[in-house]
N, C-alpha and C positions, 0 to 999 in steps of 0.2 A: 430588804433583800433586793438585789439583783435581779430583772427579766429582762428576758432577752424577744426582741421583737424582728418583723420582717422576715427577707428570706436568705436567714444564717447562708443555709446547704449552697446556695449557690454563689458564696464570696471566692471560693479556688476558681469556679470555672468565668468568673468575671475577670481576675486577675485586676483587682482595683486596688489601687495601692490605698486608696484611703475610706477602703469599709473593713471590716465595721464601725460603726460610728458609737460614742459612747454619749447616751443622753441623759442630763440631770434634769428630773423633773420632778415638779411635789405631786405630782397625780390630782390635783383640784383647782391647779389653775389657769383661768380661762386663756390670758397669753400665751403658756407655755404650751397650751392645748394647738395653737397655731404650728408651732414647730412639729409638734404631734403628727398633725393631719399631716403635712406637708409630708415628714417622714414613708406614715401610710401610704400616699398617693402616690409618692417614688418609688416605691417597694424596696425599701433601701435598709439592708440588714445593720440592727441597734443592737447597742444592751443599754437598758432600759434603767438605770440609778435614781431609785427614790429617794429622796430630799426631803428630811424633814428642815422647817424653815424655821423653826425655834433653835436648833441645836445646831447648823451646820455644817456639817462634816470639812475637812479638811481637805480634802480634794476637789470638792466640788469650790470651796471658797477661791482656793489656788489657782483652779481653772478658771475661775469669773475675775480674776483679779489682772490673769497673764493678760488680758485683754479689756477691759474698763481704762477707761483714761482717769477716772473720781478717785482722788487723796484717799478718801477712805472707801476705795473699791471691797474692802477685806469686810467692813460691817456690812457696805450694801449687796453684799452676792446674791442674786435673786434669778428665778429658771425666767425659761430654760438657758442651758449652755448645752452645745454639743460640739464635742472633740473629734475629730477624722481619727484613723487610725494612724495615718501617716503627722499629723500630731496638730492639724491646723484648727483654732478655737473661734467659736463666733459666740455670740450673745443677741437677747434682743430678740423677738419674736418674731419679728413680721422683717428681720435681717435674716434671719438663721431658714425661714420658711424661701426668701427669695436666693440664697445661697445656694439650697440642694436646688434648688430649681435650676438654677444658671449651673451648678456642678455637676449635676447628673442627667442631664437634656433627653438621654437616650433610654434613664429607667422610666418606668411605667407609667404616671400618669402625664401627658404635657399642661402645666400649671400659667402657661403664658400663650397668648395666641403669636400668631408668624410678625404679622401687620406691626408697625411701629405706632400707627395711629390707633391699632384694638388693645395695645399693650398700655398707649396712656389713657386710655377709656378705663381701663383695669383700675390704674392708680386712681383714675378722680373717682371712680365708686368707691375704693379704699375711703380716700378724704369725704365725699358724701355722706358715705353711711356715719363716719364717726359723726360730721356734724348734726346727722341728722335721729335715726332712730337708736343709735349707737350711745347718743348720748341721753336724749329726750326717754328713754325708756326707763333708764333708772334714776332719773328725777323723777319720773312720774311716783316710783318705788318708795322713794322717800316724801312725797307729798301729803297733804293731809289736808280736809276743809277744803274752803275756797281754793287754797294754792292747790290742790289737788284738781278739778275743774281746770284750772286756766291751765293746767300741764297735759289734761288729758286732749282740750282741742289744740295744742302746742304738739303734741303728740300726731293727733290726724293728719294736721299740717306737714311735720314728717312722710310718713306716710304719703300723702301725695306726691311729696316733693321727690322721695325715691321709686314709687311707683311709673311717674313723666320722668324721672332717668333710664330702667329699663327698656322701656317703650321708646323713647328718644334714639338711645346709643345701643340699645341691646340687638341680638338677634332673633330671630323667630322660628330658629332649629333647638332647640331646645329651653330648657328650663332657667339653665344659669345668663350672666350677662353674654356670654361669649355662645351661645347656643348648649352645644353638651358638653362643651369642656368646662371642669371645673377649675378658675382661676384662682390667681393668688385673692381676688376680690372675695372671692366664698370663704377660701383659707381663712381672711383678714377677720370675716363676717361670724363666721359660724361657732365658735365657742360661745358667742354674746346673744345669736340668736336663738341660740340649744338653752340656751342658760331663760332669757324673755318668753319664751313659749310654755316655761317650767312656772317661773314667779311671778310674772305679771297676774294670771287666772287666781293663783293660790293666797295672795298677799293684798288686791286690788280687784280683780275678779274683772279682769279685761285680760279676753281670749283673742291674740293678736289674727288670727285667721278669721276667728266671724266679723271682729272690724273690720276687719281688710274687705272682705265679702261686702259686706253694709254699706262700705264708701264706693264698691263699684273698683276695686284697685285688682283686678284678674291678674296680671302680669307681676305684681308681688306676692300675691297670694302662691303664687305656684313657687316663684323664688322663693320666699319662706319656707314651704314645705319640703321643696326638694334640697335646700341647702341642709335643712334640719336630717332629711332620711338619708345624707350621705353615709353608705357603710364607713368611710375615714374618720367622722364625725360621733358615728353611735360607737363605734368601736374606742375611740378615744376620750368621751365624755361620761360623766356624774352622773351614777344613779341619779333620780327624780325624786328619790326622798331624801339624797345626801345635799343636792344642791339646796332642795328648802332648809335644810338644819343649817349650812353654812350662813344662808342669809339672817336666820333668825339670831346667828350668834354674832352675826355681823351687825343687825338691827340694834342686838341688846347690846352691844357694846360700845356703839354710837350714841345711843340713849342716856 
């Protein structure tokens, strides 16, 4: 079914030729969870098209297709996609989250700082975190024995390494990199770290907060918690018992 999200009632009095916006999303997945937040934090009126990813609907294939440059864009249609009302398509998560951003500058949350130097501080946390806890965390997920150990202090290593980013380039008015604005960097962040705070304890039995605490890393620890308790965040993400079922069928079907 169809839901409809944001704030419908006030698209006459905005006179926006390009809301509502139409968004295909499966509802479980972490990327298109980026579009998601982003959506949230603009306060920018959706309707909301579940995608199942086994059977794909015809519209939504159509949609990802007007816009993929891939021969066979038609097999690979994958969320999210979102359509303007006035008809314009984007794809691509962390495209479509800096899109409303640069599109709608004036709705609700600002997702990029002023500075041209705090905006590419933005992007290299973007590319840090992937290189670093982004990735090193669900290696550690798949590890086992020995290789489990050598991923776990592979893992702290992380950890420090973004924890000496925040404290470096971060500010000290709030919680996020940019003090209390939450950027496209948390956006980028927060489906994976909603997701680590769930599976690592449950599957490995590493609670990334008391690490964090244990190594002395205060300026992560808070970033962690507060990217985690974003209302944009809770509001768009997996029950805590859906996401362990997904991973366990993800486990068994790797196996």
């Amino acid at each position: 079914l169809d839901e409809v999200g944001g704030a419908l009632a006030s698209v006459g009095a905005l006179g926006e030729a390009a809301l509502p916006i139409t968004f295909w999303n499966s509802g479980s997945c972490p990327f298109a969870q980026r579009a998601w937040i982003a959506l949230e934090e603009k306060q920018l009126p959706y309707k909301f098209v579940k995608v199942d990813l086994r059977a794909k609907p015809a519209d939504f294939v159509d949609a990802y297709a007007s816009v993929s440059p891939a021969a066979d864009a038609q097999a690979k249609a994958k969320v999210p996609v979102v359509r303007t009302a006035d008809g314009y398509t984007m794809i691509e998560s962390d495209v479509v989250a800096e899109y409303l951003s640069d599109r709608f500058p004036d709705r609700g949350s600002q997702l990029m700082p002023d500075s041209a130097e705090q905006r590419a501080r933005v992007r290299l946390l973007i590319a840090t975190f992937d290189q670093t806890l982004g990735s090193s965390a669900f290696i550690v997920l798949r590890a086992s024995g020995d290789e489990l150990s050598q991923q776990l202090e592979k893992l702290e290593i992380d950890l420090r390494i973004l924890d000496d980013f925040l404290i470096r380039h971060g500010s000290d008015d709030g919680p996020f990199l940019c003090g209390n604005l939450f950027s496209l960097a948390e956006v980028h962040a927060a489906p994976f770290v909603q997701r680590m705070l769930i599976v690592l304890p449950r599957f490995k039995k590493v609670d990334l907060p008391k690490l964090c605490r244990r190594l002395g890393l205060k300026r992560l620890t808070n970033w962690l918690s507060s990217v985690d308790r974003r209302p944009s965040v809770v509001r768009t993400g997996m029950q805590a018992s859906d996401v362990i079922q997904a991973y366990e069928r993800m486990f068994s079907d790797s196996s």
